[in-house]
N, C-alpha and C positions, 0 to 999 in steps of 0.2 A: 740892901739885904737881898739875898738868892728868894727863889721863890721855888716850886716843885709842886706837881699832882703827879700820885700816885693812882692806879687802878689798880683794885683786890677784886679776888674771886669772891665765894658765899661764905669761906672759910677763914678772910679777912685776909689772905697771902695775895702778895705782889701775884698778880697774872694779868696777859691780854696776850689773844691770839692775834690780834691785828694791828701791831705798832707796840711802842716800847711803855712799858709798864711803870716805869717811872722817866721823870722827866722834867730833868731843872733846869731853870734858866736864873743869869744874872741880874745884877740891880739895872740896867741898861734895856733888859727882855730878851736878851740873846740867849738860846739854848747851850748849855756848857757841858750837858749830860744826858745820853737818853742809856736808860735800861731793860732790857730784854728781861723778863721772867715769863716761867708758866708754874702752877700750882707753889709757888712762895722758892723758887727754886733757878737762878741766873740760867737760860736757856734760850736759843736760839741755831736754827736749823741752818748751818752752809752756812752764816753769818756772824758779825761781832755781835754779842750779847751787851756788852757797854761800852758804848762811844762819846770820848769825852773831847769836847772844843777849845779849842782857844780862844780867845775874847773876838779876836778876828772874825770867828767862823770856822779856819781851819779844823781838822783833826786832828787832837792832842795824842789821843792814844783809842787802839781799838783791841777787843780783847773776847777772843771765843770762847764761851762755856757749852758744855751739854750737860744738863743735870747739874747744876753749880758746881761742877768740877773744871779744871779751864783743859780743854784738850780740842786739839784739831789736827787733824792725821794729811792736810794737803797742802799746808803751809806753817808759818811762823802763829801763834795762840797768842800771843801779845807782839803790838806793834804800837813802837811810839815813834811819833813826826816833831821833827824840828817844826816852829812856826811858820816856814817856809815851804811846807809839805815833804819835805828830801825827809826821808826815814832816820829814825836815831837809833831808834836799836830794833830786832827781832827777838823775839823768846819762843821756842818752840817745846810745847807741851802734849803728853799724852795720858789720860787718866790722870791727869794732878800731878805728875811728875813732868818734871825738864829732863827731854830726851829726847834726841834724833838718832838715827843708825846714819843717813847719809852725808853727814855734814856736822858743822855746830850746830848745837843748840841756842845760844845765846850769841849774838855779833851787835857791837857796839860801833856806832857810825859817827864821825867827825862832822861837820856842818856841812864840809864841800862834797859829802858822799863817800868817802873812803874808808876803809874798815880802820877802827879804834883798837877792837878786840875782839878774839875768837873764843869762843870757850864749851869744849866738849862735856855732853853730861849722856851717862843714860841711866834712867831709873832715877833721876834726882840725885846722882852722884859724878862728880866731874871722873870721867873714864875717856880714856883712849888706847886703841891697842897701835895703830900705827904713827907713834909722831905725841908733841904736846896736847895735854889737854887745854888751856890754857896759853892764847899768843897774843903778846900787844904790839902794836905797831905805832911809828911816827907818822905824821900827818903825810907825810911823802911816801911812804907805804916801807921804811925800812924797819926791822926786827928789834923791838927794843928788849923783850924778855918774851922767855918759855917757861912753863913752868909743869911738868910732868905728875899725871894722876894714873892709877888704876883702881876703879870700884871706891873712888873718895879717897884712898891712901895716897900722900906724896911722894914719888920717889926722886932718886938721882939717876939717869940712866947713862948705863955703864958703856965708854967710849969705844967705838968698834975699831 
């Protein structure tokens, strides 16, 4: 059976300003979960607000809120780790939506590191103006499918 302590403010809301506010560990004692709140609200400053392990210890997945919204403007706002620590995927959020201007938003990683899949969003809608929203690739990195959005609509684009 898991086990967890929680700390609440005077208000009975998940809060602590100095370490994670909740905090579970397995039947074993290893920790599998630590969580960031302040005033009942997933928060935490430059850092993942909940980071979750793997039985190992590794890091399963890390995941930035401000204000329990998930957003981080200087990286990827969810990151999850193969148990080998090599990255499995990125999700890049701003204000609660999946959205990057510079790149994908979402990339899907194969075990040995190599991108799975790309996939453009802005505003929470798969867009691209230059090229597929949406590209999978073979583990050898060749092009298996594209598949064309603008503003969440799919289309066919027309052959030049």
């Amino acid at each position: 059976m898991n086990r967890s302590k929680e700390y609440r403010n005077e208000k009975n809301e998940l809060h602590r300003t100095d370490g994670p506010a909740v905090i579970r560990w397995n039947k074993d004692g290893f920790v599998i979960e630590e969580s960031y709140f302040v005033d009942g609200k997933k928060h935490r400053d430059g850092r993942p607000a909940v980071i979750e392990y793997y039985e190992n210890g590794a890091v399963s997945m890390e995941a930035y809120f401000t204000h329990d919204v998930s957003h981080r403007e200087d990286g990827p706002a969810v990151i999850r780790y193969h148990e080998d620590g090599l990255v499995k995927s990125e999700d890049y959020y701003l204000d609660g939506k999946k959205c990057r201007v510079d790149g994908p938003a979402s990339t899907t990683y194969f075990g040995d590191g190599s991108v799975s899949e790309d996939s453009y969003y802005q505003e929470d809608k798969l867009h691209r103006e230059d090229g597929p929203a949406i590209i999978i690739y073979t583990r050898g990195g060749d092009l298996v499918k594209e598949r064309w959005f603008h503003h969440g609509e799919e289309f066919t684009p027309s052959p030049e």
